[in-house]
C-alpha positions in Angstrom: 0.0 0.0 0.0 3.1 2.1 0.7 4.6 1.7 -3.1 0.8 2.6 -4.2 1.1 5.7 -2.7 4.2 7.1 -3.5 3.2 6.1 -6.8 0.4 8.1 -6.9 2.0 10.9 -5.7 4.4 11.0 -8.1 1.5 10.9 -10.4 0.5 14.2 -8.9 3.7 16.3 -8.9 4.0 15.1 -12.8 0.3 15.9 -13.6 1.2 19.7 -11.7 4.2 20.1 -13.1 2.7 19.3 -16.8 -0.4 21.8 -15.6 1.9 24.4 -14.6 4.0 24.5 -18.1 0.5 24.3 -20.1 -0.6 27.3 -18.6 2.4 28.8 -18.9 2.3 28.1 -22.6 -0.9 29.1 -23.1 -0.4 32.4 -21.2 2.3 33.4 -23.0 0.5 32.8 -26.4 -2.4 35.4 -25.5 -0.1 37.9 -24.2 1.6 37.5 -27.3 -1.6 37.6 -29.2 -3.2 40.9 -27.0 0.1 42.7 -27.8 -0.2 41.8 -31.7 -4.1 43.2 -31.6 -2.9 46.3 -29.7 -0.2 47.1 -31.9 -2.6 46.6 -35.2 -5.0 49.3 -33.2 -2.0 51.6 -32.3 -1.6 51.7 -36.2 -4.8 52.0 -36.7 -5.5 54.8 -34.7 -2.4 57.0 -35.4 -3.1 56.1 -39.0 -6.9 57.9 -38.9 -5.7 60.1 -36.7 -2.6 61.6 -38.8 -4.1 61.5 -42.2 -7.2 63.5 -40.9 -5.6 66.9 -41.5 
């Protein structure tokens, strides 16, 4: 029962570990994406806002 235990706890730390990096991931993909979409508005804006005159 001892060996069944450890096992699972190993289980665990790998499942939290592999949680931990996937979020990471995927946190570092939208921040990449929010930063594209803001620099597409930045140009968008300055764009309208320049050419008005």
């Amino acid at each position: 029962m001892n060996s069944n235990s450890s096992i699972n706890k190993s289980n665990l730390n790998l499942l939290a570990v592999v949680a931990l990096g996937l979020t990471t991931i995927y946190t570092a993909i939208l921040a990449t994406q929010l930063m594209s979409t803001k620099h597409k508005v930045d140009y968008l804006y300055y764009k309208e806002h320049f050419q008005k005159k």
